[in-house]
N, C-alpha and C positions, 0 to 999 in steps of 0.2 A: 295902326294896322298898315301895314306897308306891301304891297301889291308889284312888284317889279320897278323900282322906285320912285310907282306914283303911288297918291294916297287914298286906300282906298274909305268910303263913305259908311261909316254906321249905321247896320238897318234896324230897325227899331220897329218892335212889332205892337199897331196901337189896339186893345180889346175895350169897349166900351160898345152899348148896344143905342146909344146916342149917335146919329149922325153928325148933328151938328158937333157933338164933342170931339170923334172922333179929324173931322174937317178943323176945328183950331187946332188940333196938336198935331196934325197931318202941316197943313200950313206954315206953323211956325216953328217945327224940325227941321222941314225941309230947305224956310228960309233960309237957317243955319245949316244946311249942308247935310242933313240924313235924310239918309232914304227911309223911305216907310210904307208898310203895308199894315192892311187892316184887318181886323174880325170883329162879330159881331155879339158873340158869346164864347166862353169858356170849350167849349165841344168846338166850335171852330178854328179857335186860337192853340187849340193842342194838335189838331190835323196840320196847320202850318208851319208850327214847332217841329214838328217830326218831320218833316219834310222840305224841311228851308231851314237855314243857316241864319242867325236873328243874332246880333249885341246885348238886345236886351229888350224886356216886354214893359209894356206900362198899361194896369190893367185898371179895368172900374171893379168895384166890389157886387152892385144889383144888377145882375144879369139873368135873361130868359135861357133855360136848358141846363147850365152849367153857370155860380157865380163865379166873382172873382178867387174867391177863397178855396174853395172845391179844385179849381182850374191853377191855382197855386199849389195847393199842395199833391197835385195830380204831379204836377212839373216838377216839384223835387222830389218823387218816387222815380225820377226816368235815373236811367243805368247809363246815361251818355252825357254830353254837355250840358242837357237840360236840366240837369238838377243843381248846376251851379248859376245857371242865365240870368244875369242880374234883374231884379224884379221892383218897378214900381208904380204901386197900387195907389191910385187917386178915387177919391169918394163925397156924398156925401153925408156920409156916418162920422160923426165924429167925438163920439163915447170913447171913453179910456176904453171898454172892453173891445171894440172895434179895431183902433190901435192895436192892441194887444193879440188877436184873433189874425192880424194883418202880418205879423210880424211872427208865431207862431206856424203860420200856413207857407212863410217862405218870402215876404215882402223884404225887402232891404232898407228902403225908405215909404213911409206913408202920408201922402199930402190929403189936406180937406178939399173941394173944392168953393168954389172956383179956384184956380190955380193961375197965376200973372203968368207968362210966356219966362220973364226972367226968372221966376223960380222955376218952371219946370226945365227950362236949358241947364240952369244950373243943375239940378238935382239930376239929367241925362248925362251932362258931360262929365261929373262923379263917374256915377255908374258904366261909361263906354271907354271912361278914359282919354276923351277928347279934349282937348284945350278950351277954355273957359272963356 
């Protein structure tokens, strides 16, 4: 992403109703260089969606108001960028039909948790397009 030819930073929007979760993947994006904002639920994460400009979201699946799955497939019914916004859903359900339910609803890539740092950079920098 190229900004007047400086580079500009991948925001990355984190939805888990975890703080502490949300805090290591806040942390160890940012080490690497994205920016990141947070929600707490699915009904929040779609108010910031519509109204900020995001690379791409990385969502928990058991959330209070709205889960992740609901809140995915909300975001590929939008009529704008959001129904293509790369999507990855980390949990810790980890049933084939979970899987499957993840990837159905609009997920790109599905991690179990816990998740090491090196996998999930890995699996953001896929999906942003950032160097590895």
């Amino acid at each position: 992403m190229a900004d007047s030819g400086t580079t500009a930073k991948a925001r990355i929007l984190v939805v888990d109703d975890s703080s502490l979760v949300r805090l290591y993947y806040r942390s160890t994006l940012e080490k690497a260089g994205f920016e990141v904002e947070q929600a707490i639920n699915g009904i929040e994460a779609m108010e910031r969606v519509l109204s900020q400009r995001f690379d791409m979201v990385i969502v928990d699946v058991n959330m209070p108001r709205m889960d992740g799955f609901t809140f995915l497939r909300s975001l590929r019914c939008g009529a704008d960028d959001t129904a293509t916004l790369p999507a990855l859903m980390i949990s810790t359900e980890s049933e084939t039909q979970d899987i499957a339910e993840a990837r159905a609803a609009g997920a790109n890539f599905y991690l179990v948790k816990p998740v090491a740092e090196a996998e999930l950079l890995r699996h953001v920098c896929v999906l942003t397009g950032a160097p590895l």
